[in-house]
C-alpha positions as CSV (number, residue, x, y, z in Angstrom):
1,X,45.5,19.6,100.2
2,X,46.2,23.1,98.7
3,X,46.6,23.6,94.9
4,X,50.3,23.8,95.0
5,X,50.9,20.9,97.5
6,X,53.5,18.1,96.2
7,X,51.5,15.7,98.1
8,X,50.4,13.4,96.0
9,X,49.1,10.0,96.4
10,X,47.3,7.5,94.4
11,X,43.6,6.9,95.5
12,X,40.7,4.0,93.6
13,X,38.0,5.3,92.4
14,X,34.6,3.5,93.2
15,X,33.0,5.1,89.7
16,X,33.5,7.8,88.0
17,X,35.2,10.9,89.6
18,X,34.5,14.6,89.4
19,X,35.3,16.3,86.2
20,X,35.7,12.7,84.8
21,X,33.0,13.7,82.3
22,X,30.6,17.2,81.7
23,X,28.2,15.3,83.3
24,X,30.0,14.1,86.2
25,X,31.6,17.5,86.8
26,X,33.2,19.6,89.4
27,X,30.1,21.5,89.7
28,X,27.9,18.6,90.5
29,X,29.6,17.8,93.6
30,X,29.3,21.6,94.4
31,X,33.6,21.3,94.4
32,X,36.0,24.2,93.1
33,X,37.1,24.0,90.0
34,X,40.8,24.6,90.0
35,X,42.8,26.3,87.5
36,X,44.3,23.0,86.1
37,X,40.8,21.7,85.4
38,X,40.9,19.6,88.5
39,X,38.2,19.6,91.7
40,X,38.9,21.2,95.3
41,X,35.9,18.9,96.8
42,X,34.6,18.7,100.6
43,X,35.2,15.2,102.1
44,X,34.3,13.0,104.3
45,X,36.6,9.7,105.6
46,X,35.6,6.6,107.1
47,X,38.0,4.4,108.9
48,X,36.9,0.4,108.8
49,X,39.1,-2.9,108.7
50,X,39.5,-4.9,106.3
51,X,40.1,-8.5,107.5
52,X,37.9,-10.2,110.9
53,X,39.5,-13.4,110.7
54,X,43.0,-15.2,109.6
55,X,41.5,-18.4,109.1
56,X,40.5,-17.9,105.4
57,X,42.9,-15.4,103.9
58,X,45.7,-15.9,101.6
59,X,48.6,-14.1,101.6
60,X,47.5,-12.6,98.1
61,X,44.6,-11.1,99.8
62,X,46.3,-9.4,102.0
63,X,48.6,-7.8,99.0
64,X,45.3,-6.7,97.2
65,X,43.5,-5.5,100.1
66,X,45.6,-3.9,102.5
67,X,47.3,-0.4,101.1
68,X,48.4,1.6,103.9
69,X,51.2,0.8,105.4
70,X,52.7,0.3,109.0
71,X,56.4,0.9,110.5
72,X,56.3,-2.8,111.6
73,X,54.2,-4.6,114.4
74,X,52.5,-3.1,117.6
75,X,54.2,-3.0,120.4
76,X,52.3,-5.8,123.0
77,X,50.7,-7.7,120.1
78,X,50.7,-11.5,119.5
79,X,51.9,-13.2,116.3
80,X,49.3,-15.3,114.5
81,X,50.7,-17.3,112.0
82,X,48.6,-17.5,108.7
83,X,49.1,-18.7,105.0
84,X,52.0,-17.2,104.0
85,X,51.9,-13.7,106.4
86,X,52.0,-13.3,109.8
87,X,49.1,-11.2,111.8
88,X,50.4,-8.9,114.3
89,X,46.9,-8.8,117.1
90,X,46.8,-6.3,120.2
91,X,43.7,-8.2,122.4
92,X,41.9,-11.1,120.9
93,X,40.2,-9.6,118.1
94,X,41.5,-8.8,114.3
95,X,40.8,-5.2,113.8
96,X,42.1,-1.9,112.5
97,X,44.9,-2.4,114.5
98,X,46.3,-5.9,113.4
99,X,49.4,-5.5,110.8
100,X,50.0,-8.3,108.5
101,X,53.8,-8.8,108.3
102,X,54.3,-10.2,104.2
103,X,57.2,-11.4,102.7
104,X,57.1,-10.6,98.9
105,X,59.5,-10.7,95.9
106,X,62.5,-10.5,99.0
107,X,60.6,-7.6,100.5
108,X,59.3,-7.4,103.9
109,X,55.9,-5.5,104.1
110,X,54.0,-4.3,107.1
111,X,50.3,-3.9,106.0
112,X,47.7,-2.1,108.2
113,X,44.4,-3.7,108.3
114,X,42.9,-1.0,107.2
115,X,40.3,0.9,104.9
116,X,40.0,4.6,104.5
117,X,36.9,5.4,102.5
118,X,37.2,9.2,101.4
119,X,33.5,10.1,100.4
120,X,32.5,13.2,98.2
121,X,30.4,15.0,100.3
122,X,28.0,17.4,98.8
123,X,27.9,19.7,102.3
124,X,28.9,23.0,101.1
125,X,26.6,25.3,100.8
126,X,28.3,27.6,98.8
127,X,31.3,26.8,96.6
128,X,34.8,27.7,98.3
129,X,36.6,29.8,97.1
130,X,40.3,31.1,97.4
131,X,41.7,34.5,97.5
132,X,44.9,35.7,97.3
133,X,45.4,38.0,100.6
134,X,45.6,41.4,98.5
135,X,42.2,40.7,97.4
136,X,40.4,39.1,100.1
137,X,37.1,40.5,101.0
138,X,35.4,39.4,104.0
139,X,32.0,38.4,103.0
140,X,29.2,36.6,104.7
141,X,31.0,36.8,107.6
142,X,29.5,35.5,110.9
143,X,30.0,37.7,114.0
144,X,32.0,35.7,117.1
145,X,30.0,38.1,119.4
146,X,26.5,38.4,120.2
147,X,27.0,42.1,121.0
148,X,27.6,45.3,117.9
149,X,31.6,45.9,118.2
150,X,31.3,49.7,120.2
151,X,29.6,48.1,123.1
152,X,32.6,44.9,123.0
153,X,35.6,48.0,122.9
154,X,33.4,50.3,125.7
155,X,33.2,47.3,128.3
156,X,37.0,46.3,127.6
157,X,37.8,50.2,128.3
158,X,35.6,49.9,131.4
159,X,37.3,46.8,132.5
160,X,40.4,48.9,131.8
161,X,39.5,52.0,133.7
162,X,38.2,50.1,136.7
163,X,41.7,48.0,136.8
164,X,43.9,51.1,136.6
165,X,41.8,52.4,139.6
166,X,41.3,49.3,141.8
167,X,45.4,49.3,141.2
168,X,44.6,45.6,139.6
């Protein structure tokens, strides 16, 4: 997500967060700090599921557990009947691709049974930063070929040369 997207979207926080506190800053999760005072962090997301079994859940635990939603039920899947919601399984296992089916408050909700855990991950090595193109700088950079850029542009004229000839 870039500075001035419009995509926002709630997210719960397991602790404190970065810049929450000096302590807990941007800086220790070696993020960016952004102009606003926020943190531009490297992540890293897990995929699990949240439910294994529709024998012991209520239909409140699916409201307070499941968060992402689904356009409805997979195609090919088999309707298990449960307390208060319905569980939408492909195969004979609950997994990340069952979708509960709630009705709430006159509502119908499609639930994926699903958990995205977004970790912070401290992975950069040197804190990113972002440059407007007028004053970009190419710094550090790492070379795509093994071989200094005169030999690269004398072999393509070869290759060239030897075409033109060959009538290639």
């Amino acid at each position: 997500m870039s500075e001035t997207s419009l995509n926002y979207f709630e997210v719960y926080w397991d602790g404190d967060f970065p810049g929450s506190s000096e302590k807990n800053g941007c800086v220790s999760y070696k993020c960016q700090t952004m102009d606003d005072g926020s943190c531009l962090c490297n992540t890293n997301v897990v995929e699990s599921f949240v439910f294994d079994d529709v024998g012991f859940i209520s239909k409140a635990d699916v409201m307070s557990q499941l968060f992402i939603g689904a356009s409805g039920p997979p195609m090919g899947s088999i309707s298990i009947a449960g307390d208060e919601f319905t569980a939408h399984v492909l195969g004979d296992k609950i997994d990340e691709s069952t979708v509960f089916e709630v009705l709430d408050k006159g509502r119908r909700f499609f639930l994926k049974n699903s958990l995205s855990t977004v970790s912070l991950g401290k992975r950069w090595d040197v804190i990113p930063t972002t440059f407007e193109a007028e004053e970009a700088t190419v710094v550090n950079a790492v070379s795509l070929f093994s071989t200094p850029r005169s030999v690269f542009n004398q072999a393509i004229r070869s290759h060239a040369v030897s075409s033109l000839l060959s009538g290639n």
